[in-house]
N, C-alpha and C positions, 0 to 999 in steps of 0.2 A: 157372416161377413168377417174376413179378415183384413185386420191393419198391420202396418205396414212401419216400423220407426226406422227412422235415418238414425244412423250411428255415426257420430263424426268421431273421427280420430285426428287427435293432437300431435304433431309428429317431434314436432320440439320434445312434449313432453315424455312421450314413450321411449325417445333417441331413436326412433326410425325414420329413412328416409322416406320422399314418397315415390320410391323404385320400391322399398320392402313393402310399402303402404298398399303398392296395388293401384297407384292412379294414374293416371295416363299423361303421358307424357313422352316431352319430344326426346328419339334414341339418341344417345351420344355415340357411334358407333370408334370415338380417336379412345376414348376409353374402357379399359375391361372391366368386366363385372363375372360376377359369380357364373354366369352364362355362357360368356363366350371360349370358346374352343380354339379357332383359327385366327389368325392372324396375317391380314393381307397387306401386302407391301404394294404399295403404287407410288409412283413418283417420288419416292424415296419418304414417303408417308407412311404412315400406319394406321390402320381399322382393325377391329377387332368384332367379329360376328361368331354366331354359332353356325358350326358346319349344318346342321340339320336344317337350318333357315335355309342357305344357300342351294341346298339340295333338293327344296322342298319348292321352291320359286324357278328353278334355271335346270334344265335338263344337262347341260354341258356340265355345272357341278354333280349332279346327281350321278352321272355316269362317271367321274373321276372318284367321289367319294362313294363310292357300292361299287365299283369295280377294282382292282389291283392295278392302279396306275397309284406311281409316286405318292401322287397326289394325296392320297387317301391315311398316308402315314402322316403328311407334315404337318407341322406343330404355323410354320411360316411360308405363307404360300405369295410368291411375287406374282404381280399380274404384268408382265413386263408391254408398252403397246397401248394399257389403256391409261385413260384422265380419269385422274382424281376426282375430280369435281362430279364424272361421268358416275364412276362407282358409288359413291354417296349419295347420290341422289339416286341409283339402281335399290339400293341398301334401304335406302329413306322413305322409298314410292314399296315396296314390296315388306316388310315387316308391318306385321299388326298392329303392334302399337305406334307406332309414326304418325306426326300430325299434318302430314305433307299430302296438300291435295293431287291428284293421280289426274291427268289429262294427255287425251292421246297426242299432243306437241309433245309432251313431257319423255314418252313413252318413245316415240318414233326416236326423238332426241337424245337419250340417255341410255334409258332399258333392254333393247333390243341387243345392241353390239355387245352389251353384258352377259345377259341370260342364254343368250342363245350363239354365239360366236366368240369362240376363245382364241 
């Protein structure tokens, strides 16, 4: 039989956060971290995601970023047409760790015109 110890980590004490700590937690996507690569302007707003998420959830990213469209070089990609509020919450229902419960209102209403219509 094997056992099992919980390990807790102090984070104050270590000086890590708990984004280094490994806990789950809701994404800030207004700020960058070690992670993100692209930078999407909407409504004269800023997010900041990793290309590979975006490529990885949304066929229309995929095809911009794996093909030779502009796209695929910039550092800041404007999404001109869409809501803010729309993308953050595309962003927030689709990444891993997000604590944003996922329901098909959510999805008709937000996610579609994103992932799939550019």
């Amino acid at each position: 039989m094997t056992s099992s110890k919980k390990i807790k980590f102090d984070s104050q004490e270590s000086g890590k956060s708990s984004e280094d700590m490994g806990y789950l937690q809701d994404i800030d996507f207004t700020k960058k971290s070690r992670w993100t690569d692209l930078h999407l302007k909407v409504e004269d707003k800023e997010l900041y995601v990793p290309k590979s998420h975006l490529a990885l959830v949304s066929p229309v990213f995929r095809l911009m970023f794996e093909s030779y469209f502009k796209e695929k070089y910039l550092d800041v990609l404007p999404l001109p047409g869409k809501k803010y509020g729309d993308v953050l919450t595309f962003l927030k229902c689709t990444h891993p760790g997000s604590l944003v419960k996922v329901t098909c209102k959510l999805c008709k209403n937000h996610m579609w015109s994103i992932a799939w219509k550019m």
